[in-house]
Wavefront OBJ file of the C-alpha trace (Angstrom):
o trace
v 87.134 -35.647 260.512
v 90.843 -35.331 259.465
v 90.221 -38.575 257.197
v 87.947 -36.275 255.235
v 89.714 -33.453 255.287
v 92.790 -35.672 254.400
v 90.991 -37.484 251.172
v 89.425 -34.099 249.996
v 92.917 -32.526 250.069
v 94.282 -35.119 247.968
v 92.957 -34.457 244.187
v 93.545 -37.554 242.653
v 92.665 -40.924 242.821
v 95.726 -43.714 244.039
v 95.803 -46.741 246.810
v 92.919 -46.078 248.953
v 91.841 -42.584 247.799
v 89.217 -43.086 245.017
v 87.297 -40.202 243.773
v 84.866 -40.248 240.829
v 86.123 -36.771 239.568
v 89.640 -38.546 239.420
v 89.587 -41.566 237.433
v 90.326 -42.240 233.014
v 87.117 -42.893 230.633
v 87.780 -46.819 231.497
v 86.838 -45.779 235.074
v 90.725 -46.281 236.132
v 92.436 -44.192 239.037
v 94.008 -41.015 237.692
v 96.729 -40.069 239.890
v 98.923 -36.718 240.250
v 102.294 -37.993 241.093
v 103.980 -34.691 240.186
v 101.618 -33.157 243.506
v 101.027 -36.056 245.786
v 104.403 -38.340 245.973
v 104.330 -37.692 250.068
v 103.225 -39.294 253.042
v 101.156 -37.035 254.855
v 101.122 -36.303 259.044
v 98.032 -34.038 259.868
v 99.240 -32.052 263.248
v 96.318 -31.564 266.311
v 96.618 -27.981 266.742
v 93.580 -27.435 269.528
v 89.599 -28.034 269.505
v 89.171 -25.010 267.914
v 92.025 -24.807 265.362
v 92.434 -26.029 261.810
v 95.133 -28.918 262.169
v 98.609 -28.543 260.070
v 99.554 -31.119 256.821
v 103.188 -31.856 257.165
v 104.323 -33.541 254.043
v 107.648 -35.867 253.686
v 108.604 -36.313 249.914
v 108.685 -40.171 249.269
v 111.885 -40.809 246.830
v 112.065 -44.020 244.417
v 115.459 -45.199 243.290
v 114.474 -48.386 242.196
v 111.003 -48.250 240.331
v 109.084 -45.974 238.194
v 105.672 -45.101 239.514
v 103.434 -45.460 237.316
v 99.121 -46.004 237.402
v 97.613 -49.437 237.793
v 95.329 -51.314 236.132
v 92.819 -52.944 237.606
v 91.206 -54.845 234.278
l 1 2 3 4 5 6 7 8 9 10 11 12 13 14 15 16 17 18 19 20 21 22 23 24 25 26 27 28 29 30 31 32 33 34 35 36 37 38 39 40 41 42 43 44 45 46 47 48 49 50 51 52 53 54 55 56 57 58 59 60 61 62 63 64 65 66 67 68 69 70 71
C-alpha cells in the first residue's frame, strides 16, 4: 500500500516510476528534478494512521542530471 501511495505521490516519471500522464510526445520519461531530487523514507505511524514522507535532498557535485533516452 505505501508503494502506491509512494508512486502516486511522485508526479513524474524517472528510474522505476513510469506514469503515462508523465512522459514527452516520443513517449520518453518526463521528470521533475526541481520537486523530486530526494530519496524518500515513508514512516509507520499505526494501523489506523496515514504514514509520514521524510525526504533527504540527494546533492550532485559531479554530474548534471539530466532525462534519458531510451531510443
Amino acid at each position: 500500500e505505501v508503494l502506491c501511495m509512494d508512486a502516486l505521490h511522485r508526479e513524474e516519471s524517472c528510474g522505476g516510476h513510469f506514469r503515462v500522464e508523465y512522459q514527452t510526445e516520443e513517449g520518453e520519461a518526463k521528470r521533475d528534478d526541481e520537486k523530486f531530487t530526494y530519496a524518500a523514507a515513508w514512516e509507520f505511524t499505526g494501523v489506523d494512521s496515514q504514514p509520514i514522507l521524510h525526504k533527504e535532498e540527494l546533492k550532485f557535485e559531479s554530474i548534471h542530471l539530466q532525462t534519458r533516452s531510451y531510443k
